[in-house]
N, CA, C and O atoms as a GROMACS GRO file, in nm:
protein
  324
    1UNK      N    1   0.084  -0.116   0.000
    1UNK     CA    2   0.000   0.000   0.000
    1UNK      C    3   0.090   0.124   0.000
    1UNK      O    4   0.190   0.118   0.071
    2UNK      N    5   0.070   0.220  -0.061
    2UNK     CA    6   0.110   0.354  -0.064
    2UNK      C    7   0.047   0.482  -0.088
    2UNK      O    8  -0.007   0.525  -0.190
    3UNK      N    9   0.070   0.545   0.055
    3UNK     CA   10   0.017   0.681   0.072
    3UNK      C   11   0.037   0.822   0.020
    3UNK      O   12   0.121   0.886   0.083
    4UNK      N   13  -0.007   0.869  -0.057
    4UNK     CA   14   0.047   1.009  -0.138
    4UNK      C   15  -0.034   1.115  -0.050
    4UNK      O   16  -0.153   1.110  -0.017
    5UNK      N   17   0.051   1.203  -0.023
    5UNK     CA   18   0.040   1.309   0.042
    5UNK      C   19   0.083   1.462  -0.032
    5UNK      O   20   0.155   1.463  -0.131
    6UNK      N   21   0.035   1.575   0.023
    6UNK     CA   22   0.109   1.677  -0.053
    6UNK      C   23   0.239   1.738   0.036
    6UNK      O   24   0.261   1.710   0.153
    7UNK      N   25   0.309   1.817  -0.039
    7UNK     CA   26   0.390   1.823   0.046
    7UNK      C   27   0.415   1.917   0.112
    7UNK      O   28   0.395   2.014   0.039
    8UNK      N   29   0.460   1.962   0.244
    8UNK     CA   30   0.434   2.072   0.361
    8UNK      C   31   0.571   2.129   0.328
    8UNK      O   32   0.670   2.088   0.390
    9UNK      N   33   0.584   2.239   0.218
    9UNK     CA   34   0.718   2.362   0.214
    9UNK      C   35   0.718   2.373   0.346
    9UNK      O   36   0.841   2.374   0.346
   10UNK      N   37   0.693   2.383   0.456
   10UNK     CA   38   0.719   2.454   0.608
   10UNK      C   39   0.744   2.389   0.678
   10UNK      O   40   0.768   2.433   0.791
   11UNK      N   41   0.756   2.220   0.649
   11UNK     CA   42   0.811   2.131   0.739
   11UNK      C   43   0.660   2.143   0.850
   11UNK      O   44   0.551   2.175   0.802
   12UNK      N   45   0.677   2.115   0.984
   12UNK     CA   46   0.570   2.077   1.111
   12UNK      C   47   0.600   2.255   1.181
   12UNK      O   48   0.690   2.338   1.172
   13UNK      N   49   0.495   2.246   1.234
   13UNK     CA   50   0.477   2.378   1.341
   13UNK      C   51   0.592   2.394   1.439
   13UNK      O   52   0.641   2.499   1.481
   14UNK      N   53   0.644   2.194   1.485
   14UNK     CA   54   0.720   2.234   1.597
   14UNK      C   55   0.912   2.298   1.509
   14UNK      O   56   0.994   2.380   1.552
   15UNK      N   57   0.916   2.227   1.402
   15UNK     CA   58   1.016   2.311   1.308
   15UNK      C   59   1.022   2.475   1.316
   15UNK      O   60   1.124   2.538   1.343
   16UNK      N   61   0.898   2.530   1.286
   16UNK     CA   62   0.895   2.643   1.255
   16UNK      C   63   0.887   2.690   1.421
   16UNK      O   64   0.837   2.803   1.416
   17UNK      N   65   0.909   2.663   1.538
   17UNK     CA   66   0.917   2.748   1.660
   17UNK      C   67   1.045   2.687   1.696
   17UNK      O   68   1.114   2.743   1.782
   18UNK      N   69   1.089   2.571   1.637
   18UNK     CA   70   1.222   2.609   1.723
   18UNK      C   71   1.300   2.548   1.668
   18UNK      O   72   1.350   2.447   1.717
   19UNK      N   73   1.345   2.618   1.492
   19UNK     CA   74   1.435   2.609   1.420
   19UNK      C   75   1.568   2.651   1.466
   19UNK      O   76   1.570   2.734   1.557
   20UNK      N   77   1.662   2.616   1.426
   20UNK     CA   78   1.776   2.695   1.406
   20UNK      C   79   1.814   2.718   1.264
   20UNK      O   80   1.825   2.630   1.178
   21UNK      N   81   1.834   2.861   1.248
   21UNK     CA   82   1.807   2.968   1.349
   21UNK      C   83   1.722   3.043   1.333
   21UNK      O   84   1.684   3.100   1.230
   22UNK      N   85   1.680   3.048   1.450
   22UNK     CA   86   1.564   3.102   1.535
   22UNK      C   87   1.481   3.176   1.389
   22UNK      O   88   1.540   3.254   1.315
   23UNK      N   89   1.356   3.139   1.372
   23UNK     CA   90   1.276   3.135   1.239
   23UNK      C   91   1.189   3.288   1.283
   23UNK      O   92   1.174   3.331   1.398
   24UNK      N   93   1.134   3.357   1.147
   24UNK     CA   94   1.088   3.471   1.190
   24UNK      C   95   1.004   3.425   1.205
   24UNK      O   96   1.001   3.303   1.195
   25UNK      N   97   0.834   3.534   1.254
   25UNK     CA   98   0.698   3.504   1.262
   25UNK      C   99   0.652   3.614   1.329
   25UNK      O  100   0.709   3.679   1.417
   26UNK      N  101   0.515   3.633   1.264
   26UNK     CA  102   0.477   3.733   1.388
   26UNK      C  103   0.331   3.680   1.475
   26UNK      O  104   0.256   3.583   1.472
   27UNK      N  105   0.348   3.829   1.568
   27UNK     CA  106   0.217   3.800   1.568
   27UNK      C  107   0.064   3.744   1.542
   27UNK      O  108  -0.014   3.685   1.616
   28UNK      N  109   0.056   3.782   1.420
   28UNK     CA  110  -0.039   3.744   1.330
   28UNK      C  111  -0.045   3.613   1.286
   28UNK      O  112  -0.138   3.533   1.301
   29UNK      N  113   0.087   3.596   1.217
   29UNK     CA  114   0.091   3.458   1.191
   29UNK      C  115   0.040   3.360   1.302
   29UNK      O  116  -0.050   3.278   1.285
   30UNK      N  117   0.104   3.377   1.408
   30UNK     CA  118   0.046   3.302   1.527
   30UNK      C  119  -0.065   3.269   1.551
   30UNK      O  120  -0.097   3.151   1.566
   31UNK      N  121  -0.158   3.383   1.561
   31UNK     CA  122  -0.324   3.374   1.597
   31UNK      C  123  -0.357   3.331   1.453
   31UNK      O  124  -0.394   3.214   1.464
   32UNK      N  125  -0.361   3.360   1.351
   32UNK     CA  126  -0.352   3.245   1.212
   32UNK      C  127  -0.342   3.139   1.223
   32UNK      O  128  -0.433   3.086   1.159
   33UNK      N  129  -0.256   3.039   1.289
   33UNK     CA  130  -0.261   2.920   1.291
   33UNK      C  131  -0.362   2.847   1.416
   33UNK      O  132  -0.416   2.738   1.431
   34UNK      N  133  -0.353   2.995   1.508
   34UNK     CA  134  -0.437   2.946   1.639
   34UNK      C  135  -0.573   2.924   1.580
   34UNK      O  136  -0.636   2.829   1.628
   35UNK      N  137  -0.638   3.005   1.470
   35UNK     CA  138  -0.768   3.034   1.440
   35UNK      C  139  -0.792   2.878   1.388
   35UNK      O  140  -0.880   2.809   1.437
   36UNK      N  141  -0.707   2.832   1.287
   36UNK     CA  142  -0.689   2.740   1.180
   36UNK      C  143  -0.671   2.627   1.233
   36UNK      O  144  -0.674   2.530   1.158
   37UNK      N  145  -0.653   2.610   1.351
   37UNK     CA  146  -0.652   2.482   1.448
   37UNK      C  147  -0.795   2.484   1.494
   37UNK      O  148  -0.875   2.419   1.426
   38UNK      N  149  -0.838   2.546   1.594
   38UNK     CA  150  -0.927   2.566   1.641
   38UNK      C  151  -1.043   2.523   1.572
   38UNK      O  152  -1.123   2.439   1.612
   39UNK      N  153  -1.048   2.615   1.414
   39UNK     CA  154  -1.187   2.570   1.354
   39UNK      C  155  -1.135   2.421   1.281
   39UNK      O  156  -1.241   2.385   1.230
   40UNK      N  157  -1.060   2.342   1.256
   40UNK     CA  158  -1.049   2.255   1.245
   40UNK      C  159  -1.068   2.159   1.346
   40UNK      O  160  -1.104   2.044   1.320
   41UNK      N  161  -1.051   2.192   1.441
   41UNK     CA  162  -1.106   2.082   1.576
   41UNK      C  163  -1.256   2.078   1.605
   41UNK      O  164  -1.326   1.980   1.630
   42UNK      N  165  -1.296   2.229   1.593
   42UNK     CA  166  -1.451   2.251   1.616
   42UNK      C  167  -1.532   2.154   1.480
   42UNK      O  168  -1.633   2.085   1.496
   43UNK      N  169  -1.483   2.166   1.397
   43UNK     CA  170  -1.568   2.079   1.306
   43UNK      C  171  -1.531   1.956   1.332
   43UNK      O  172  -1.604   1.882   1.265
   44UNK      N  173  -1.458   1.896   1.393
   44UNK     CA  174  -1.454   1.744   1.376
   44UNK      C  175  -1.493   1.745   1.491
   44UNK      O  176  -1.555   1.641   1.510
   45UNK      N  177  -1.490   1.815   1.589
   45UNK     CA  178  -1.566   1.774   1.737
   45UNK      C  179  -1.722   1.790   1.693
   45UNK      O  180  -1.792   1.707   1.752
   46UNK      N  181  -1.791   1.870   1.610
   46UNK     CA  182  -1.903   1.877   1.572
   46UNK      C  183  -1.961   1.755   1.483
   46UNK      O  184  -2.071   1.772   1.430
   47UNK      N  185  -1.891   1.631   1.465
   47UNK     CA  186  -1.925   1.559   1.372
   47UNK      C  187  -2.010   1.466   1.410
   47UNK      O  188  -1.999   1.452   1.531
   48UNK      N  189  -2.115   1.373   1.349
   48UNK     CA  190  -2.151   1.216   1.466
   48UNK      C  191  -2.114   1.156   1.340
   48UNK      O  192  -2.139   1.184   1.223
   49UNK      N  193  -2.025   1.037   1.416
   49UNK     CA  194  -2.010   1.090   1.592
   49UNK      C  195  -1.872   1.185   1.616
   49UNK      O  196  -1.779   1.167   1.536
   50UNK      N  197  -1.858   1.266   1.702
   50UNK     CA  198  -1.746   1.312   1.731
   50UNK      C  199  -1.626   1.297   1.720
   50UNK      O  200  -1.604   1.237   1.824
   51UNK      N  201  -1.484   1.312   1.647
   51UNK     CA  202  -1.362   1.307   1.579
   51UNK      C  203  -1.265   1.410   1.701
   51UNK      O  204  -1.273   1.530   1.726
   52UNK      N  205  -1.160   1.280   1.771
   52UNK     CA  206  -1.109   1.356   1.854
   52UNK      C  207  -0.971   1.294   1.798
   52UNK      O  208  -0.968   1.181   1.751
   53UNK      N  209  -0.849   1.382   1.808
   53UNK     CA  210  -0.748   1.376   1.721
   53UNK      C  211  -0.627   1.263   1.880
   53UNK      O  212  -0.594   1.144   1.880
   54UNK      N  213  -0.603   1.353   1.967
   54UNK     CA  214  -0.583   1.270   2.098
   54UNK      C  215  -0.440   1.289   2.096
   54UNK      O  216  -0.382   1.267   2.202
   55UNK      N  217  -0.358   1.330   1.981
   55UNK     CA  218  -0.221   1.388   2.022
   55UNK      C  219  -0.165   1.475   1.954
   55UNK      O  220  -0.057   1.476   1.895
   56UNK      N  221  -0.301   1.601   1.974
   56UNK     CA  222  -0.217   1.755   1.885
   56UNK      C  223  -0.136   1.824   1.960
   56UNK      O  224  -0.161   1.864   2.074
   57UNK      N  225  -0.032   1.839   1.894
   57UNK     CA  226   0.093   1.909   1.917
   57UNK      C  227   0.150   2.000   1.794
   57UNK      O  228   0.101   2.008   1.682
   58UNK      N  229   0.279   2.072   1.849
   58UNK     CA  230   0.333   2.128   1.728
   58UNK      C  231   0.384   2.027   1.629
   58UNK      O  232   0.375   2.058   1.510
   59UNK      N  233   0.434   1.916   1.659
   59UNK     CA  234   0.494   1.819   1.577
   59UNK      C  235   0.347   1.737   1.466
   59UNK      O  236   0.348   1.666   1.365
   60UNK      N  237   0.273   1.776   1.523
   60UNK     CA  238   0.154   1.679   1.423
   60UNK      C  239   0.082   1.798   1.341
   60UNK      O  240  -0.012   1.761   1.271
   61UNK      N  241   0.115   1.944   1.340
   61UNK     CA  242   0.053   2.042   1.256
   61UNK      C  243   0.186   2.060   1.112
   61UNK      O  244   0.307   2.083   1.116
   62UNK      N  245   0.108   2.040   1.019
   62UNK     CA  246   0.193   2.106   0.923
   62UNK      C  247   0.170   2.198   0.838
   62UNK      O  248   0.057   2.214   0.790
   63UNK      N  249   0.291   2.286   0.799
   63UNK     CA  250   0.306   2.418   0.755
   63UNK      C  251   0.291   2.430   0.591
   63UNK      O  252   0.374   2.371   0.521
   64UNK      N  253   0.202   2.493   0.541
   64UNK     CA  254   0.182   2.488   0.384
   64UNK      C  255   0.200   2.659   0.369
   64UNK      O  256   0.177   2.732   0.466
   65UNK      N  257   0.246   2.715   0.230
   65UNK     CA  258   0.224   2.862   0.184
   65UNK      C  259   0.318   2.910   0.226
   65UNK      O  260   0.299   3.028   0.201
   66UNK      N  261   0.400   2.903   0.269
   66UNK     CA  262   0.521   2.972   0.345
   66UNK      C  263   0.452   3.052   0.459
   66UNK      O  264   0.451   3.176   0.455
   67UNK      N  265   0.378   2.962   0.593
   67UNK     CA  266   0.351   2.973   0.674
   67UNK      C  267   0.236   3.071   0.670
   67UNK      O  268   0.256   3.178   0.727
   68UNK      N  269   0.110   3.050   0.608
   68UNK     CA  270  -0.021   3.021   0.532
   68UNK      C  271  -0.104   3.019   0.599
   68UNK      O  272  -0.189   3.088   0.654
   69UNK      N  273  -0.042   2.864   0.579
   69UNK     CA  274  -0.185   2.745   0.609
   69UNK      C  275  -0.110   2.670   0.674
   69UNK      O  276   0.010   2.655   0.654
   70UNK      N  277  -0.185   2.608   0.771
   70UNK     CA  278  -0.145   2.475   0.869
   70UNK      C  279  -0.262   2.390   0.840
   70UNK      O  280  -0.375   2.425   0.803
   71UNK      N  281  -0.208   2.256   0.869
   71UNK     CA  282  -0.325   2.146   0.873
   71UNK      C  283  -0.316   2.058   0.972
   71UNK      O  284  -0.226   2.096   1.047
   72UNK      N  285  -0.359   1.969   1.006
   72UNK     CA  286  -0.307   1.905   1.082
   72UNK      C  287  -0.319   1.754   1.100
   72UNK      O  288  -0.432   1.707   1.117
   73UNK      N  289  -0.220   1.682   1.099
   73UNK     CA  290  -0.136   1.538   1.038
   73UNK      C  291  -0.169   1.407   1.181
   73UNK      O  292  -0.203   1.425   1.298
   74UNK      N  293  -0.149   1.320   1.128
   74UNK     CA  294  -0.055   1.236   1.241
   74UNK      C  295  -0.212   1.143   1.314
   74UNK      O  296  -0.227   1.099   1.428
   75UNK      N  297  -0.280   1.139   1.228
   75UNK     CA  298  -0.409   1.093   1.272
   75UNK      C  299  -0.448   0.911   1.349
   75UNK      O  300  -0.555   0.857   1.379
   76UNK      N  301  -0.322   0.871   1.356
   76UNK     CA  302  -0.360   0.725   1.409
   76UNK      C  303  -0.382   0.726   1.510
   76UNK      O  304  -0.446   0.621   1.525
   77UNK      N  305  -0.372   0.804   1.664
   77UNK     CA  306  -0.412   0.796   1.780
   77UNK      C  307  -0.601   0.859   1.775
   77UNK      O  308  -0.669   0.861   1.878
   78UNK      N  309  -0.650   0.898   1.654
   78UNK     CA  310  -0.767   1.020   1.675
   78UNK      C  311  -0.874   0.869   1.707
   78UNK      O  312  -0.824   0.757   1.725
   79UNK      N  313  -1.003   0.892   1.708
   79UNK     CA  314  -1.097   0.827   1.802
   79UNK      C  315  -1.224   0.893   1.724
   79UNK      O  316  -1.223   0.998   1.660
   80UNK      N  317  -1.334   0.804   1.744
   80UNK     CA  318  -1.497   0.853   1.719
   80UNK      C  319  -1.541   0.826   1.920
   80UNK      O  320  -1.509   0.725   1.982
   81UNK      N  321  -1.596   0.911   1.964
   81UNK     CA  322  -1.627   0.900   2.085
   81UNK      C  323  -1.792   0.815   2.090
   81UNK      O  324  -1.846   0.792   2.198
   0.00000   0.00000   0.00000
């Protein structure tokens, strides 16, 4: 079996906070990805049945657009409640 994926120019979230060396970002960008998490959780927590991911971190978000868009990866621990 083989999985095709696209590919994340930005590497994972936890790359982009604690690259060397030390990666720019601002403000904005920040609450950008905060927003972009968030409504991505709210809709899968809104689902039936409910879609809980169970180990988001910076390492399971990844970076698209030259720090854009985030999505977020790493789905084998997630759960239907």
């Amino acid at each position: 079996m083989y999985m095709v994926m696209e590919f994340a120019d930005g590497g994972s979230l936890y790359t982009v906070l604690h690259g060397i060396p030390q990666p720019y970002y601002t403000t904005g960008n920040a609450l950008s990805w905060v927003h972009q998490i968030a409504t991505a959780c709210d809709y899968l927590h809104s689902r039936k049945p409910p879609v809980v991911h169970r180990d988001l971190k910076p390492a399971n978000v990844l970076v698209f657009q030259q720090g854009r868009v985030v999505k977020i990866c790493d789905w084998y621990r997630s759960r239907t409640r």
